[in-house]
C-alpha positions as CSV (number, residue, x, y, z in Angstrom):
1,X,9.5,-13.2,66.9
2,X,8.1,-10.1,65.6
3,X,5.6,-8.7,67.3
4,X,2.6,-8.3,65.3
5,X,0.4,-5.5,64.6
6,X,-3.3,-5.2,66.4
7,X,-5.1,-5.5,62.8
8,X,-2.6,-8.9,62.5
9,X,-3.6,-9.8,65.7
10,X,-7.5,-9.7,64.8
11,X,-6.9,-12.1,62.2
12,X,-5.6,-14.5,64.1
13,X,-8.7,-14.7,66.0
14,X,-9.8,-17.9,65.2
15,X,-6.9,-19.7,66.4
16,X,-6.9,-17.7,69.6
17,X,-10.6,-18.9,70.4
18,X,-9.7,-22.6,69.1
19,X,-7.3,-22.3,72.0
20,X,-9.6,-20.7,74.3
21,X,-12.0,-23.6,73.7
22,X,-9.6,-26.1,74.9
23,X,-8.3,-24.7,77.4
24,X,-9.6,-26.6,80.0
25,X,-9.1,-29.8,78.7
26,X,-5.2,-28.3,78.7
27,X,-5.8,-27.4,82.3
28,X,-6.8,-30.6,83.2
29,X,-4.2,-32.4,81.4
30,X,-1.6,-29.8,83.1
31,X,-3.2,-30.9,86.7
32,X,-3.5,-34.1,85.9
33,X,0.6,-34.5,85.8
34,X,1.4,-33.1,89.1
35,X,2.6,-35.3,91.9
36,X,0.2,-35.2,94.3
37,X,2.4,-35.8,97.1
38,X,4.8,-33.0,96.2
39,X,2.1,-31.1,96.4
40,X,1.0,-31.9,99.4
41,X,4.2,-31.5,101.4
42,X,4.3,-28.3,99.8
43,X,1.1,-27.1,100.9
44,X,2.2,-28.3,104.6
45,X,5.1,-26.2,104.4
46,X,2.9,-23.3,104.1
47,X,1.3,-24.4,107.1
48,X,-2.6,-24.7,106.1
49,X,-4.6,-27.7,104.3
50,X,-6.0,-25.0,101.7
51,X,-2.7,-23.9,100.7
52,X,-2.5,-27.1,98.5
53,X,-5.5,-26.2,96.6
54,X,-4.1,-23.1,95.8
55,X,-0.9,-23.9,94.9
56,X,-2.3,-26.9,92.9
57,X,-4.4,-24.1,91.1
58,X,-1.1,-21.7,90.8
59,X,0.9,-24.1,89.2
60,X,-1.7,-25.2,87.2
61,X,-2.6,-21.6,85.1
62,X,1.2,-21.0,85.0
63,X,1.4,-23.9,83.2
64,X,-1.3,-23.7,80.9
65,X,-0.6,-19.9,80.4
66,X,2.8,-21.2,79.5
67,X,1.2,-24.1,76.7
68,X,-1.0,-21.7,75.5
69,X,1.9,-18.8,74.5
70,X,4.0,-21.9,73.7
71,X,1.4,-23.2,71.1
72,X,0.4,-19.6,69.8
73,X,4.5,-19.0,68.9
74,X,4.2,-22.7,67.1
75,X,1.0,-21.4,65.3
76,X,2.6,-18.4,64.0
77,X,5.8,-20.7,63.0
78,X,4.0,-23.3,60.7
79,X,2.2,-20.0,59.4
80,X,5.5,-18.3,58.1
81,X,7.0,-22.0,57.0
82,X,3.7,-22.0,54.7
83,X,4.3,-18.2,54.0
84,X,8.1,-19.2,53.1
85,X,6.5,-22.2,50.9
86,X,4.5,-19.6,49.1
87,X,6.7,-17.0,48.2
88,X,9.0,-19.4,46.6
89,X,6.0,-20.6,44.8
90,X,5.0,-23.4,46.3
91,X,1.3,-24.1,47.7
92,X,0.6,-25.8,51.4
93,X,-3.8,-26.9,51.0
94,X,-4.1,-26.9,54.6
95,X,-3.0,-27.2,58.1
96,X,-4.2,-29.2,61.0
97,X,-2.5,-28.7,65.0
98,X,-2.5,-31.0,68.0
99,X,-2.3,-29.1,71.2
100,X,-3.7,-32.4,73.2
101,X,0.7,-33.8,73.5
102,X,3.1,-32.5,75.9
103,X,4.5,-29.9,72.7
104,X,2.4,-28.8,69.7
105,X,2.4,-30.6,66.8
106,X,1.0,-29.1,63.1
107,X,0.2,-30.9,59.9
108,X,0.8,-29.1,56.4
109,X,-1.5,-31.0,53.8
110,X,0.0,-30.9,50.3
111,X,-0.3,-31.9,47.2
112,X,1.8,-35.5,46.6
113,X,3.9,-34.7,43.4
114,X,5.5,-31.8,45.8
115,X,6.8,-34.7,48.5
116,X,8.7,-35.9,45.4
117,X,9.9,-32.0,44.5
118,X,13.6,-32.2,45.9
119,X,13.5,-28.3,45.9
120,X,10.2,-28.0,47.9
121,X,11.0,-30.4,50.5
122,X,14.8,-28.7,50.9
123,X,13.1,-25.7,51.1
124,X,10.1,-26.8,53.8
125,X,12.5,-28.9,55.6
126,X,15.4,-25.9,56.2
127,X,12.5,-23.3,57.0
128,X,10.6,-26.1,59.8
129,X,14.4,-26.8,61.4
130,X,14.6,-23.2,61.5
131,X,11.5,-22.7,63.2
132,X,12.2,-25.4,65.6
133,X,15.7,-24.4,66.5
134,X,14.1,-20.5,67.5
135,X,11.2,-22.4,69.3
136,X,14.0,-24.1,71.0
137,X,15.9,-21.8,71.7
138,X,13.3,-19.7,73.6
139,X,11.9,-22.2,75.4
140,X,14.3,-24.9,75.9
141,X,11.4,-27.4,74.4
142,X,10.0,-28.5,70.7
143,X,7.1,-28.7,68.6
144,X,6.4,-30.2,65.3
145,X,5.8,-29.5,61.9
146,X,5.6,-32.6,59.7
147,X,4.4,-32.4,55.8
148,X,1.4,-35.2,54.7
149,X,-0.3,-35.4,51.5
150,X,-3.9,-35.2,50.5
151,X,-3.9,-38.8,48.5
152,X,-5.5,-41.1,51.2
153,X,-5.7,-38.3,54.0
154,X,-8.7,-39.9,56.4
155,X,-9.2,-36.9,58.4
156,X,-11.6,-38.9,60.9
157,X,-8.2,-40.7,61.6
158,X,-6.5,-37.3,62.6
159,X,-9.5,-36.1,64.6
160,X,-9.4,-38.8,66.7
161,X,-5.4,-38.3,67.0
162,X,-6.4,-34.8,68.0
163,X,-5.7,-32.9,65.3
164,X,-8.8,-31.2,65.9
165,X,-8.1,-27.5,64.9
166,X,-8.0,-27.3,60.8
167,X,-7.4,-24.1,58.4
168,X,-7.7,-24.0,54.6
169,X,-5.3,-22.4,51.9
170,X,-7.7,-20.1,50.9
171,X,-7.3,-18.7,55.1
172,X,-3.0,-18.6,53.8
173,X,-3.8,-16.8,50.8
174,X,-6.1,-14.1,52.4
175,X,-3.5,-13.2,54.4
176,X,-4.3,-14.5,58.1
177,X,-1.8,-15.0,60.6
């Protein structure tokens, strides 16, 4: 990925504090799947009863440091699949993300006559494998980028699936991320 410049970075800010927000509930998630018993004999390895607290709370920002950069790379991936959309003149209305499953997971909202465009959706499709395949490839894991329509979209519904964080064409076309 190419790093980005600091007035780039800026832009990006909202993402960055819808990440901040969550970050505990991430945290908690993160502690929430460690063994406690591995934990414990590792702490009695090191010889004291507080040594499990602190390598519980060790393992537990490394990971969530680790989701964090994991979903920021994701973010900025479904940004240049909508950006690749674009310049081929296509529009994507909107984007939700999940960061609440074990990998990322991102929405593009578009209009339903494009799900039947056999150029858009060759076009989307090769640029999300893409993306997936370099996610992949630097961290031996995978999100997802999946395409819905605006017909019918009950956004209550993804809400309560955790798509919580949401951004608007008009955020694309003024040049964020």
């Amino acid at each position: 990925m190419a790093a980005k410049s600091t007035d780039n970075l800026s832009q990006d800010q909202s993402f960055i504090e819808f990440m901040d927000s969550i970050r505990p509930q991430i945290e908690g998630k993160i502690r929430d799947g460690f063994v406690p018993t591995d934990v414990v004999i590792d702490a009695y390895r090191k010889g004291k009863e507080a040594g499990k607290e602190e390598l519980l709370n060790e393992l537990v920002e490394k990971n969530t440091n680790s989701f964090l950069e994991k979903a920021l790379l994701a973010y900025y991936s479904a940004i240049q699949v909508i950006r690749g959309a674009q310049k081929n003149g296509f529009s994507v209305n909107s984007m939700y993300a999940n960061l609440f499953k074990r990998t990322p997971h991102f929405l593009l909202v578009v209009e339903d006559e494009l799900m039947l465009n056999d150029e858009f959706t060759k076009l989307v499709y090769e640029l999300i494998a893409d993306k997936v395949t370099e996610f992949r490839s630097k961290y031996q894991d995978l999100f997802d980028i999946g395409l819905v329509t605006r017909e019918n979209l009950d956004e209550e519904t993804l809400k309560s699936d955790g798509y919580i964080y949401y951004e608007s064409a008009k955020e694309f076309r003024a040049g964020k991320a």
